[in-house]
PQR file with spaces between the fields and no chain letter, atoms N, CA, C, O and H, PARSE charges and radii, in Angstrom:
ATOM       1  N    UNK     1      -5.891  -17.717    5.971 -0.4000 1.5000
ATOM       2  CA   UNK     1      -4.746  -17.054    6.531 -0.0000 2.0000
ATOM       3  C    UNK     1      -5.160  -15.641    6.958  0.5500 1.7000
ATOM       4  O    UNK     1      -5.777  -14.873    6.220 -0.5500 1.4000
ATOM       5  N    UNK     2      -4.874  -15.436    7.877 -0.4000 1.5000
ATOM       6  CA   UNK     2      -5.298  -13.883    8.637 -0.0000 2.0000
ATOM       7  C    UNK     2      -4.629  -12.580    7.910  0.5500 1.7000
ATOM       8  O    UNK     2      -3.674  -12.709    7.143 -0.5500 1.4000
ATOM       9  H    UNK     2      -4.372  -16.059    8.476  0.4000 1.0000
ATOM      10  N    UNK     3      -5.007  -11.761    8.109 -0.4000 1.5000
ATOM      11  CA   UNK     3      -4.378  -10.746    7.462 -0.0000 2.0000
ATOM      12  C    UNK     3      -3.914   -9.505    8.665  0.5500 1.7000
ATOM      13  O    UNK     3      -4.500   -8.674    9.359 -0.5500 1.4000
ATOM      14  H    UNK     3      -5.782  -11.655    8.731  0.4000 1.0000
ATOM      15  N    UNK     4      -2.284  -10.024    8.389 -0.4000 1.5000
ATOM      16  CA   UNK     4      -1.634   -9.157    9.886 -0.0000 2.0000
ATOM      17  C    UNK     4      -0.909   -7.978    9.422  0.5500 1.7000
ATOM      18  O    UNK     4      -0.867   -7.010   10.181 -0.5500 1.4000
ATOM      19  H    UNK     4      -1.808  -10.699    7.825  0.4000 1.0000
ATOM      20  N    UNK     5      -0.180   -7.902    7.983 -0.4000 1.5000
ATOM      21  CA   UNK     5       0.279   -6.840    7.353 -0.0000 2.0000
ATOM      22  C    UNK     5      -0.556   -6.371    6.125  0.5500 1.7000
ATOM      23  O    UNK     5      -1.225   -7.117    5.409 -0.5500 1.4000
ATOM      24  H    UNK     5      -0.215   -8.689    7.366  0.4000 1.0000
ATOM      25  N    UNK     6      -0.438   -5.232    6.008 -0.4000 1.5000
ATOM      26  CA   UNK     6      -0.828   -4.277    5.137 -0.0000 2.0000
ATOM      27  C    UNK     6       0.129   -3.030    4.517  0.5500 1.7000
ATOM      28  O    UNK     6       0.511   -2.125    5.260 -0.5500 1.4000
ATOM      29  H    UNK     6       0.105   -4.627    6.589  0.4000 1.0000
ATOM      30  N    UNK     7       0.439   -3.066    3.246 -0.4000 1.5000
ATOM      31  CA   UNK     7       0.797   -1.895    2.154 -0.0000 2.0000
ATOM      32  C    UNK     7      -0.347   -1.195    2.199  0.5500 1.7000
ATOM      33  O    UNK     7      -1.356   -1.896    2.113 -0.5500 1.4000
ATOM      34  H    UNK     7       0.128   -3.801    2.643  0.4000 1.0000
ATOM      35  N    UNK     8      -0.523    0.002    2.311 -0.4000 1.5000
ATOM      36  CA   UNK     8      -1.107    1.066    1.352 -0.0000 2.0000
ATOM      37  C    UNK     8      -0.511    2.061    0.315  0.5500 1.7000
ATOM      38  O    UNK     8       0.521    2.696    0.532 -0.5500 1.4000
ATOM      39  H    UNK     8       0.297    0.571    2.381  0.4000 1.0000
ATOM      40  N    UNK     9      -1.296    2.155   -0.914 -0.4000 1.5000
ATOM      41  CA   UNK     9      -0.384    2.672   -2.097 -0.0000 2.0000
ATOM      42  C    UNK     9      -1.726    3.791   -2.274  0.5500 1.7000
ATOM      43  O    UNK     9      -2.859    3.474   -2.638 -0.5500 1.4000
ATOM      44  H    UNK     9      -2.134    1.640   -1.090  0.4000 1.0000
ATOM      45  N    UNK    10      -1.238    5.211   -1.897 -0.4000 1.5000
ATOM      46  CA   UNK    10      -2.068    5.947   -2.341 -0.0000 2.0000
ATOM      47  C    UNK    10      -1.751    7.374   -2.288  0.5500 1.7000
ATOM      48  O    UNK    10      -1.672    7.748   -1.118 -0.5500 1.4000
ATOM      49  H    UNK    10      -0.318    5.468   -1.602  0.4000 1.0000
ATOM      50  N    UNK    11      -1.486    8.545   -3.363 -0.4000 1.5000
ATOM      51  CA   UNK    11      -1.193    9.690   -3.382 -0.0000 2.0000
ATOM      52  C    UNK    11      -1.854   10.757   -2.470  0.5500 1.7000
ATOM      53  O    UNK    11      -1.457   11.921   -2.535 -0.5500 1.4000
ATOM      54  H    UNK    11      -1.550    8.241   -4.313  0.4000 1.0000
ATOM      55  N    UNK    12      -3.012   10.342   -1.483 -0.4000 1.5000
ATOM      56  CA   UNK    12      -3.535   10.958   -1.093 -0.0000 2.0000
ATOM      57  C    UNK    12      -3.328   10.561    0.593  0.5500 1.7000
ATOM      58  O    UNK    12      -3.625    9.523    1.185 -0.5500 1.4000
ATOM      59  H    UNK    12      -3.335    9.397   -1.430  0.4000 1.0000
ATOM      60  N    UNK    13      -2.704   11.808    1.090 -0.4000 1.5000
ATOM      61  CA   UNK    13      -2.196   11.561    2.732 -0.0000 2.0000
ATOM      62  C    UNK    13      -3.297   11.425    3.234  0.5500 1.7000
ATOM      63  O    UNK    13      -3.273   10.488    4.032 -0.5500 1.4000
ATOM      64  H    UNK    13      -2.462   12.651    0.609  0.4000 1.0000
ATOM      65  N    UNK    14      -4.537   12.035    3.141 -0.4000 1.5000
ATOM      66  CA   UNK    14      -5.669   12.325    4.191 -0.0000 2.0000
ATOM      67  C    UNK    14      -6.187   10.673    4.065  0.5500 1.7000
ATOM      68  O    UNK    14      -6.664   10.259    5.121 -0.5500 1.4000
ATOM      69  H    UNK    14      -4.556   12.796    2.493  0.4000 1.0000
ATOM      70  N    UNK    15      -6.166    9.770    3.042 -0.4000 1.5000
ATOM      71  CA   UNK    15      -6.632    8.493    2.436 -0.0000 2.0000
ATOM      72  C    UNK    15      -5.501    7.394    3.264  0.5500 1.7000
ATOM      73  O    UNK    15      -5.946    6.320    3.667 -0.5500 1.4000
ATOM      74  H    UNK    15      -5.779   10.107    2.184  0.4000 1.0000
ATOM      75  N    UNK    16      -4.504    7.631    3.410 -0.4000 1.5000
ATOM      76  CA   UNK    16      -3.302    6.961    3.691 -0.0000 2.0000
ATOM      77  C    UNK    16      -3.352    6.968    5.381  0.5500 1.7000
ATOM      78  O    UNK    16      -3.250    6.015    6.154 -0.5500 1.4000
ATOM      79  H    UNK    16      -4.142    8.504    3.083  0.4000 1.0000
ATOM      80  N    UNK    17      -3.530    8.273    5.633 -0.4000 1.5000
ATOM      81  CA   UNK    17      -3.840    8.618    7.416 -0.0000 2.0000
ATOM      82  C    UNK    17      -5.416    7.422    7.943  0.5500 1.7000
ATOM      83  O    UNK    17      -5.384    6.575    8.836 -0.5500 1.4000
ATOM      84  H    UNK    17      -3.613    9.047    5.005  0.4000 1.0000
ATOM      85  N    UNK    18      -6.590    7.757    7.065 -0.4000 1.5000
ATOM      86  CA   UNK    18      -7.673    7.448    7.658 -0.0000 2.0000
ATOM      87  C    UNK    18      -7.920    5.950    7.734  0.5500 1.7000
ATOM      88  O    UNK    18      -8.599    5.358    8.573 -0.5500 1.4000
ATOM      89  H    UNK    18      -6.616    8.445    6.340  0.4000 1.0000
ATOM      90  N    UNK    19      -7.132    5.356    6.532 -0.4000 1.5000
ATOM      91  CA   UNK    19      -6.888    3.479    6.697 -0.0000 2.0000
ATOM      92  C    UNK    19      -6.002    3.392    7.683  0.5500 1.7000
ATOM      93  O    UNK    19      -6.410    2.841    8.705 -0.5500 1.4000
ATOM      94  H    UNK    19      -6.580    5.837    5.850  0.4000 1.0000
ATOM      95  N    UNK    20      -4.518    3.913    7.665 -0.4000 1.5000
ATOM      96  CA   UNK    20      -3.991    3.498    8.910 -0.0000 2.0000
ATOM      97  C    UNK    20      -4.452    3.485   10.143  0.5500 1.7000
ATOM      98  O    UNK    20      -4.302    2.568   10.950 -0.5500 1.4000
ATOM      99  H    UNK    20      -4.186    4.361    6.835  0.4000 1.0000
ATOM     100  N    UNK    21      -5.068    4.582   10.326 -0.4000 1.5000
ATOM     101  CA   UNK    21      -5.792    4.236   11.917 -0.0000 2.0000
ATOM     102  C    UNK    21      -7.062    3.012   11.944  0.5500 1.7000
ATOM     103  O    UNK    21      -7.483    2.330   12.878 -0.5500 1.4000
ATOM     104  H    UNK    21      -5.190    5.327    9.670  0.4000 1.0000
ATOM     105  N    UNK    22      -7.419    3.063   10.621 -0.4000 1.5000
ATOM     106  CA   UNK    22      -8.369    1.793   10.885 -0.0000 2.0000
ATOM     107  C    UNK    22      -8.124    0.548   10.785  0.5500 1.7000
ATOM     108  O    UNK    22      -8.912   -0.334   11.127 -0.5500 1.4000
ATOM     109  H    UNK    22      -7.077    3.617    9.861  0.4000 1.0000
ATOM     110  N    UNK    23      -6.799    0.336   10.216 -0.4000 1.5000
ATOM     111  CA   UNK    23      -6.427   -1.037   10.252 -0.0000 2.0000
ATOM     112  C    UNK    23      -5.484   -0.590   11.062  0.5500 1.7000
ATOM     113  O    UNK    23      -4.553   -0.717   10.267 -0.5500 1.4000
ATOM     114  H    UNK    23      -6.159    1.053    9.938  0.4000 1.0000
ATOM     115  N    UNK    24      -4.963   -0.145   12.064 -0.4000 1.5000
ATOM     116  CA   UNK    24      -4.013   -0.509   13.370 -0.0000 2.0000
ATOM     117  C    UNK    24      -4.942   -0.519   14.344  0.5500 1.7000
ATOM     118  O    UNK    24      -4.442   -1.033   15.345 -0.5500 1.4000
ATOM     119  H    UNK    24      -5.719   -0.042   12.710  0.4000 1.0000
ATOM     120  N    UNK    25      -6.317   -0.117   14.565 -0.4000 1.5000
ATOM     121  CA   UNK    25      -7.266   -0.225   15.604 -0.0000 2.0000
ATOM     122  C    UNK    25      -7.106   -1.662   15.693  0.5500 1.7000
ATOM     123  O    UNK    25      -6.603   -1.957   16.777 -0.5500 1.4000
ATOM     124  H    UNK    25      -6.722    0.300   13.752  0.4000 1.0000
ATOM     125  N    UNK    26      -7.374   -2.789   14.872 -0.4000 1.5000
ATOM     126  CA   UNK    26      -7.628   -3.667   14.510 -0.0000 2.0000
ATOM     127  C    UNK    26      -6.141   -4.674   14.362  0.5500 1.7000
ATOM     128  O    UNK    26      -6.010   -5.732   13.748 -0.5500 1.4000
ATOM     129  H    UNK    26      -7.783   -2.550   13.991  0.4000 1.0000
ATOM     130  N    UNK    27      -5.163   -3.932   15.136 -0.4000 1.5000
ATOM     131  CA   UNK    27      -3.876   -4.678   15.398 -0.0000 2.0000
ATOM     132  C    UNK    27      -3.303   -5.421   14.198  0.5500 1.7000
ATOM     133  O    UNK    27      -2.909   -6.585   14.274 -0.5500 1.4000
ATOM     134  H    UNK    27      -5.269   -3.073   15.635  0.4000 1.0000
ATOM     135  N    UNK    28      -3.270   -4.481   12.770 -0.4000 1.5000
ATOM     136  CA   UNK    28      -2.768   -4.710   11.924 -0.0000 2.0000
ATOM     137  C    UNK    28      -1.464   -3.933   11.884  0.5500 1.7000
ATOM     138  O    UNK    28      -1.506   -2.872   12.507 -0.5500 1.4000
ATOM     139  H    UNK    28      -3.590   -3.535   12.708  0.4000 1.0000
ATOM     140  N    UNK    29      -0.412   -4.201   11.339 -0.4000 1.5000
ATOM     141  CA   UNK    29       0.858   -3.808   11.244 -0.0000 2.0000
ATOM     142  C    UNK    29       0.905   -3.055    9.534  0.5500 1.7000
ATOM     143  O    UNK    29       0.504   -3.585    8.498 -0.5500 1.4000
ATOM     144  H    UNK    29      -0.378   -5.062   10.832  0.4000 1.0000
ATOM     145  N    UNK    30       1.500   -1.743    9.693 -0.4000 1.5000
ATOM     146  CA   UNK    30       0.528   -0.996    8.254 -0.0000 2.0000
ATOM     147  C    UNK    30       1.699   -0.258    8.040  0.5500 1.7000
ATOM     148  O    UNK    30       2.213    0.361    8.971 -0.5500 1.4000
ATOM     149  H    UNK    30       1.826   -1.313   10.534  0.4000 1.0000
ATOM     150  N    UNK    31       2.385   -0.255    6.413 -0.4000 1.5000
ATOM     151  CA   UNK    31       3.157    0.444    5.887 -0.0000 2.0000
ATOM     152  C    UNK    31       2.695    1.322    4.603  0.5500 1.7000
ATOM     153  O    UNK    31       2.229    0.617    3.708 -0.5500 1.4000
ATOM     154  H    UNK    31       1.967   -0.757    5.656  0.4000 1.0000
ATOM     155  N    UNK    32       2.720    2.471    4.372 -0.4000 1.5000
ATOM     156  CA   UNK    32       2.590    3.432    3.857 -0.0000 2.0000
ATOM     157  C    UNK    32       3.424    3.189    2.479  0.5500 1.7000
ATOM     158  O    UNK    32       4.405    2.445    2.466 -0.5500 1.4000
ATOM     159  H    UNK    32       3.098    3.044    5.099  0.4000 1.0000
ATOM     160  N    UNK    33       2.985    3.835    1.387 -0.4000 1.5000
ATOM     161  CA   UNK    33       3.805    4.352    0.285 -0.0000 2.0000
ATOM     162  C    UNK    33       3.297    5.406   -0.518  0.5500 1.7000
ATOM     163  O    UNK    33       2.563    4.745   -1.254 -0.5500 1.4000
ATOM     164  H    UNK    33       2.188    4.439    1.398  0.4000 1.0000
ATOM     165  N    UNK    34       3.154    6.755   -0.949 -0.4000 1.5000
ATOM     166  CA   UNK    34       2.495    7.555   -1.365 -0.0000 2.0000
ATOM     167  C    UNK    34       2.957    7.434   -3.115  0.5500 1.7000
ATOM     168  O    UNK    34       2.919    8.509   -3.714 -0.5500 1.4000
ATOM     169  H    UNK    34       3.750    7.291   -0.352  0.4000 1.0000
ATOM     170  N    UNK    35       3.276    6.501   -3.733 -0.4000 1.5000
ATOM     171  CA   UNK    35       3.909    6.163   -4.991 -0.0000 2.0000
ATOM     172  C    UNK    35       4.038    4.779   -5.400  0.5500 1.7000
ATOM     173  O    UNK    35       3.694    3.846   -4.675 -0.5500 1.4000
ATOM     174  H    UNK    35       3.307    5.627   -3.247  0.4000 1.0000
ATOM     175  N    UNK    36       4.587    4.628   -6.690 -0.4000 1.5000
ATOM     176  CA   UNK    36       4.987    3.823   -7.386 -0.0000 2.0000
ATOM     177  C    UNK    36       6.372    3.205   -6.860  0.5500 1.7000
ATOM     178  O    UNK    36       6.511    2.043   -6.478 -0.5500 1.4000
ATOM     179  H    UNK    36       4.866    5.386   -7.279  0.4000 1.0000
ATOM     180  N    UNK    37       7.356    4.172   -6.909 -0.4000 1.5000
ATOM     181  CA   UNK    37       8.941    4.036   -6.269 -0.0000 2.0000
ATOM     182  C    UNK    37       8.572    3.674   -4.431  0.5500 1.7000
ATOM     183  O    UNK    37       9.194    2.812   -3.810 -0.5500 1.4000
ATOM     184  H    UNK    37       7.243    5.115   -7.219  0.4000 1.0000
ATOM     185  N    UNK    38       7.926    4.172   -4.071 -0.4000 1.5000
ATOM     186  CA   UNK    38       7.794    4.036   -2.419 -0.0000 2.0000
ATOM     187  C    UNK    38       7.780    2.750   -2.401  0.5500 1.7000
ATOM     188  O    UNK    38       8.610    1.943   -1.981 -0.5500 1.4000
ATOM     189  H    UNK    38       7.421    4.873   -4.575  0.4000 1.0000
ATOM     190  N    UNK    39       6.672    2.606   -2.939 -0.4000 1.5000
ATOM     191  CA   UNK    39       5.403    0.888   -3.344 -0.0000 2.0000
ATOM     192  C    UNK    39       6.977    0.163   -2.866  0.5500 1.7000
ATOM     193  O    UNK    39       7.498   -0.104   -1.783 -0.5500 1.4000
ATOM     194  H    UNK    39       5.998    3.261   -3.280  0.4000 1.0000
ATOM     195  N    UNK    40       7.411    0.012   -4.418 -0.4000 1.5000
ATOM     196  CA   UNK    40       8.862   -0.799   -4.360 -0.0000 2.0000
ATOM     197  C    UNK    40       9.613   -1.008   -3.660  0.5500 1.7000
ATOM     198  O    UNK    40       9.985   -2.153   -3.406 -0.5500 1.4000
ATOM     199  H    UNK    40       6.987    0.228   -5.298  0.4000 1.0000
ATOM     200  N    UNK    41      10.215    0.351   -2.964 -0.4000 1.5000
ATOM     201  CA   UNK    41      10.873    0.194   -1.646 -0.0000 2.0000
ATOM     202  C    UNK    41      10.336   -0.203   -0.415  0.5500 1.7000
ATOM     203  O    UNK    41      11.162   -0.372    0.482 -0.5500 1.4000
ATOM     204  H    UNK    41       9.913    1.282   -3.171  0.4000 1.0000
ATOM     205  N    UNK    42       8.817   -0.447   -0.075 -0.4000 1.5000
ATOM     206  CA   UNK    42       8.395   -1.515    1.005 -0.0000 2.0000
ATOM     207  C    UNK    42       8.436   -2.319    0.626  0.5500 1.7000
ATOM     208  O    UNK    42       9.009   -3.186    1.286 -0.5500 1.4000
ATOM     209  H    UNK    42       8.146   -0.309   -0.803  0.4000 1.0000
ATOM     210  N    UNK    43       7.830   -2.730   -0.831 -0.4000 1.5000
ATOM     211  CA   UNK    43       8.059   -4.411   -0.793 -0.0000 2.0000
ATOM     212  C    UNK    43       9.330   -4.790   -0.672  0.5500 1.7000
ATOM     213  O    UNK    43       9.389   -5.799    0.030 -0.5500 1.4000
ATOM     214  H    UNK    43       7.365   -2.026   -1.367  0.4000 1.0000
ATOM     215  N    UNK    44      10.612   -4.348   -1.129 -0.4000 1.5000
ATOM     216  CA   UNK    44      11.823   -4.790   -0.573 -0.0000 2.0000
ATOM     217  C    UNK    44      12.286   -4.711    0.799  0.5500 1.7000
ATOM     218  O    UNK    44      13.333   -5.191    1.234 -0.5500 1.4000
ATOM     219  H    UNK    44      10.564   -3.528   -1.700  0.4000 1.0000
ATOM     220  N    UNK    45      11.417   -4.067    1.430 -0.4000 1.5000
ATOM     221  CA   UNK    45      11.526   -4.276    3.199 -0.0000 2.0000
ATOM     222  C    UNK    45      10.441   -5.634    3.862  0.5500 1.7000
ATOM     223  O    UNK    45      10.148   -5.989    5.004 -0.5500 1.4000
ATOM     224  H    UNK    45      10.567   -3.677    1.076  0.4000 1.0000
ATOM     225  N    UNK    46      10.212   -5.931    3.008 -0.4000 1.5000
ATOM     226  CA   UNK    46       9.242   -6.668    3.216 -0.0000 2.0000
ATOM     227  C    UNK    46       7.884   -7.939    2.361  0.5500 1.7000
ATOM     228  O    UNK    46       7.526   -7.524    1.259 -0.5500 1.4000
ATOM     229  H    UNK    46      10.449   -5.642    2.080  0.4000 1.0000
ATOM     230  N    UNK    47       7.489   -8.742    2.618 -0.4000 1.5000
ATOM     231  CA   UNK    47       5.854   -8.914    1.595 -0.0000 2.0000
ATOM     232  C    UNK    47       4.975   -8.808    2.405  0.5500 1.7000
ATOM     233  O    UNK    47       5.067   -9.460    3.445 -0.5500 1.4000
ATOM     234  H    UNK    47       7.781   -9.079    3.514  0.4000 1.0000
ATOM     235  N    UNK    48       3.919   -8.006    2.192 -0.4000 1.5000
ATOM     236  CA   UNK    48       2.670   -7.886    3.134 -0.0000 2.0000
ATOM     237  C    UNK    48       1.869   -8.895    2.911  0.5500 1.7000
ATOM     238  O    UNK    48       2.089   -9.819    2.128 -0.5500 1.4000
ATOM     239  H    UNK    48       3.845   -7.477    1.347  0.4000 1.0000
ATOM     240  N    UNK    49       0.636   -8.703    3.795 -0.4000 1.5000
ATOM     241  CA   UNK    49      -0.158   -9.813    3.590 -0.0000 2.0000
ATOM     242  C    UNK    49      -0.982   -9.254    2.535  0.5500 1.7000
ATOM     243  O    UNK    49      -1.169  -10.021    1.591 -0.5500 1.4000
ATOM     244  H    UNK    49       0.457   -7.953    4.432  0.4000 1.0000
ATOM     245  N    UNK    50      -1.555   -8.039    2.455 -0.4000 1.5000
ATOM     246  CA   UNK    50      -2.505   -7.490    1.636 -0.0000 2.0000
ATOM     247  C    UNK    50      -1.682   -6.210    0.997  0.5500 1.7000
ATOM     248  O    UNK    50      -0.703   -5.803    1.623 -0.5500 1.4000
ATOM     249  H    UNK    50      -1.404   -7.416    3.223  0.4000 1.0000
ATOM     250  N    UNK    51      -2.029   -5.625   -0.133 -0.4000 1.5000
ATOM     251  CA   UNK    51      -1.755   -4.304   -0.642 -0.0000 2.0000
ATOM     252  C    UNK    51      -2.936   -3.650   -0.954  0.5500 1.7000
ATOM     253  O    UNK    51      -3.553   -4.297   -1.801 -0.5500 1.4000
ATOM     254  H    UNK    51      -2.824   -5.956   -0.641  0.4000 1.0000
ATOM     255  N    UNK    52      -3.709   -2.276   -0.502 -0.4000 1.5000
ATOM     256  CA   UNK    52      -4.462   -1.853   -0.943 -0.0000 2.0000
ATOM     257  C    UNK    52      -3.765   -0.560   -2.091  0.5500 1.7000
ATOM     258  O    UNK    52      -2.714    0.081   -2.078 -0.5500 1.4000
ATOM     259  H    UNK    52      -3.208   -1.750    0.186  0.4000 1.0000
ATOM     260  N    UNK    53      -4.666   -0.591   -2.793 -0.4000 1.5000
ATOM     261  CA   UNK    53      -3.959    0.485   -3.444 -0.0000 2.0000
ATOM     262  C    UNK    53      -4.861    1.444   -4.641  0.5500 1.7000
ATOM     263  O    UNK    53      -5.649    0.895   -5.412 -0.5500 1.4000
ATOM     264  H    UNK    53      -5.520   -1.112   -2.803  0.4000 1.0000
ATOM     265  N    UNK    54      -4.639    2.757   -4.654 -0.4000 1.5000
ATOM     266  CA   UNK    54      -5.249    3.626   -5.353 -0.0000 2.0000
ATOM     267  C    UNK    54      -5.118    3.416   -6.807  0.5500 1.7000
ATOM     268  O    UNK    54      -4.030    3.037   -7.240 -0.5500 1.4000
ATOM     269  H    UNK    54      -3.999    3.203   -4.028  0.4000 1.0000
ATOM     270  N    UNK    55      -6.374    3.674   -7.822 -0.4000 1.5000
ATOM     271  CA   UNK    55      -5.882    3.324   -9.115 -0.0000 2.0000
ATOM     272  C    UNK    55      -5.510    4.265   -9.706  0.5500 1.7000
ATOM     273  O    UNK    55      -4.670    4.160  -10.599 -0.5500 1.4000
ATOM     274  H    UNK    55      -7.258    3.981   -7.470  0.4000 1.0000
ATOM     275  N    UNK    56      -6.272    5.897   -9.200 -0.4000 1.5000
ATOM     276  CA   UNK    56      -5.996    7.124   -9.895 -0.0000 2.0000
ATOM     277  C    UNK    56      -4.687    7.274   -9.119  0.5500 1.7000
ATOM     278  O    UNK    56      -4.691    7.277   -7.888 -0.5500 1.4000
ATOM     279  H    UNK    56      -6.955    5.982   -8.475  0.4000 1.0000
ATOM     280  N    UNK    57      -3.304    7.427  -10.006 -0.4000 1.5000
ATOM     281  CA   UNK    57      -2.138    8.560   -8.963 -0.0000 2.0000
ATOM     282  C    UNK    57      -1.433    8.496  -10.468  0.5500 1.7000
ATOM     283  O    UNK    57      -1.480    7.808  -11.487 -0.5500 1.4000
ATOM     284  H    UNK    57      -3.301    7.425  -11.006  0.4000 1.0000
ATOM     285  N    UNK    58      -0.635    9.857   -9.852 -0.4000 1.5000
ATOM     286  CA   UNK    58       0.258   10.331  -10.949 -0.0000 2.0000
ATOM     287  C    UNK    58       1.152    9.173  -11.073  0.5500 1.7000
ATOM     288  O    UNK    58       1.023    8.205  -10.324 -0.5500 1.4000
ATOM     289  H    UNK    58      -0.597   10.416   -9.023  0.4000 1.0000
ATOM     290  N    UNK    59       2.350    9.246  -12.288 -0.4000 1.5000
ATOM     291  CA   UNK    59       3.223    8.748  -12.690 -0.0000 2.0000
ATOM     292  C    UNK    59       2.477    6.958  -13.045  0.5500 1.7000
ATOM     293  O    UNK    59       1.587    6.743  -13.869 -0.5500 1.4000
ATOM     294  H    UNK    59       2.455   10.033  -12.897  0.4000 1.0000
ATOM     295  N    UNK    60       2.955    6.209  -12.421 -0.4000 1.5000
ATOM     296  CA   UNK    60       2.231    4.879  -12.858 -0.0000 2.0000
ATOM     297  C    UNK    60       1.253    4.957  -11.943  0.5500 1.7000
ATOM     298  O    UNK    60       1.383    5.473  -10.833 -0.5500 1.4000
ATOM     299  H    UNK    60       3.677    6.383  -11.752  0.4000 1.0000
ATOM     300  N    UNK    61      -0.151    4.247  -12.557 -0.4000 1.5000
ATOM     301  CA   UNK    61      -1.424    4.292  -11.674 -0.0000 2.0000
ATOM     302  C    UNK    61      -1.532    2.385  -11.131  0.5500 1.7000
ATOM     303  O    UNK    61      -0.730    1.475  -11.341 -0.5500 1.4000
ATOM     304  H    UNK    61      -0.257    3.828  -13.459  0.4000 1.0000
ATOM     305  N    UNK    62      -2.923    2.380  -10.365 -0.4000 1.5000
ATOM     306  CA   UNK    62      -2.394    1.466   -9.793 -0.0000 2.0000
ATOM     307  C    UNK    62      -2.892   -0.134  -10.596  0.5500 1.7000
ATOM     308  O    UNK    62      -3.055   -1.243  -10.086 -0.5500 1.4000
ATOM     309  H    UNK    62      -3.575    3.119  -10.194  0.4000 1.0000
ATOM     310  N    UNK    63      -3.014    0.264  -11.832 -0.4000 1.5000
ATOM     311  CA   UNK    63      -3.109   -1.113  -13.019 -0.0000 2.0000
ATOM     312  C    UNK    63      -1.560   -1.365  -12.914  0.5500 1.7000
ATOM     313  O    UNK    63      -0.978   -2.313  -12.388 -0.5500 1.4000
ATOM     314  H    UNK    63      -2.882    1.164  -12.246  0.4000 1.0000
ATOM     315  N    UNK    64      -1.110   -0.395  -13.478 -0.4000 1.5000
ATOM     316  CA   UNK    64       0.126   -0.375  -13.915 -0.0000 2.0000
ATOM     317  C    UNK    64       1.007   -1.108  -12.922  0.5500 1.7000
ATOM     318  O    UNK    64       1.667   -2.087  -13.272 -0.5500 1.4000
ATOM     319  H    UNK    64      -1.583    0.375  -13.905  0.4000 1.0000
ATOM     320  N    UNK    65       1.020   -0.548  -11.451 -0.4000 1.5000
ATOM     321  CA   UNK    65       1.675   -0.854  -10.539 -0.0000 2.0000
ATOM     322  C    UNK    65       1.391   -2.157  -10.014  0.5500 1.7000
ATOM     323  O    UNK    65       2.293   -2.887   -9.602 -0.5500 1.4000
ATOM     324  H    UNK    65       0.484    0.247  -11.167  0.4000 1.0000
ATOM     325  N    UNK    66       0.107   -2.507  -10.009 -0.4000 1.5000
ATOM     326  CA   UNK    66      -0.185   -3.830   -9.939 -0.0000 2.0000
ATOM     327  C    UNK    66       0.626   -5.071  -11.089  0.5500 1.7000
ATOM     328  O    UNK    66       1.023   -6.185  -10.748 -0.5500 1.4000
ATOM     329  H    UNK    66      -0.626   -1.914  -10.343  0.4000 1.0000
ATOM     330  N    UNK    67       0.683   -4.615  -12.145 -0.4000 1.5000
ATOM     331  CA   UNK    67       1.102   -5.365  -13.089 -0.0000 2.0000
ATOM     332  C    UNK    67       2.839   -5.203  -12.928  0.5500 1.7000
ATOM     333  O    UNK    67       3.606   -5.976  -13.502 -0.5500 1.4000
ATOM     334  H    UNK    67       0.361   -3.710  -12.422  0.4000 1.0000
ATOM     335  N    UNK    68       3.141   -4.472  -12.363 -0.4000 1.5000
ATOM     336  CA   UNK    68       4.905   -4.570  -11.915 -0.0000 2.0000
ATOM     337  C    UNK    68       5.293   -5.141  -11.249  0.5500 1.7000
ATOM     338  O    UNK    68       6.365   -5.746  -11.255 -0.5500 1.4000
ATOM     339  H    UNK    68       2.519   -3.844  -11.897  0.4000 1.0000
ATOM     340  N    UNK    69       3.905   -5.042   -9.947 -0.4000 1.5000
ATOM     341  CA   UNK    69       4.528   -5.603   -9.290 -0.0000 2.0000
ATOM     342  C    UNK    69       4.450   -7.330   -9.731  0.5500 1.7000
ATOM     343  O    UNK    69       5.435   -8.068   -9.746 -0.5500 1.4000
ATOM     344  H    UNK    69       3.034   -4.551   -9.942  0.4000 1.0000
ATOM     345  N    UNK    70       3.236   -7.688  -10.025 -0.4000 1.5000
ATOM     346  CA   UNK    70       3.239   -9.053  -10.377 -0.0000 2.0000
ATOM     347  C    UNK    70       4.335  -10.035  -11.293  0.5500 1.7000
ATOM     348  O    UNK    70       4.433  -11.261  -11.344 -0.5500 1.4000
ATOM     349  H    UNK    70       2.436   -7.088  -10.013  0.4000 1.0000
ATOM     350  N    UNK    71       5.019   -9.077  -11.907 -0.4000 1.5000
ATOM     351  CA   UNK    71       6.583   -9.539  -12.543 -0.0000 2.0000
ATOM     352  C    UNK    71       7.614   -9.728  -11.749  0.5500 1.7000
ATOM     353  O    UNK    71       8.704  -10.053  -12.219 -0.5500 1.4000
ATOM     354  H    UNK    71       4.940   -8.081  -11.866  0.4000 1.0000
């Protein structure tokens, strides 16, 4: 299965900026979340095909967030 959407989960804008342009070069469709709460509120706009995501960030990191979301 191709991979046409993409989450990124990462506290760091300059990190969040430099994937988006590289996966929309590449005619991927790419939603942002700089958090835990963000995270949540795209996946309720949506399920991506992929989530990349940072493990170091404040508040829940991305074990944690991984494991939330998987519930």
């Amino acid at each position: 299965m191709p991979v046409r959407s993409v989450l990124i989960v990462d506290d760091s804008k300059t990190e969040l900026m430099f994937l988006t342009d590289l996966l929309q070069k590449n005619q991927m469709t790419v939603r942002t979340a700089e958090g835990a709460d963000e995270a949540f509120k795209r996946l309720s706009e949506g399920k991506p095909d992929l989530i990349l995501m940072d493990v170091v960030m404040p508040g829940q990191n991305g074990y944690q967030l991984t494991r939330s979301i998987n519930r």
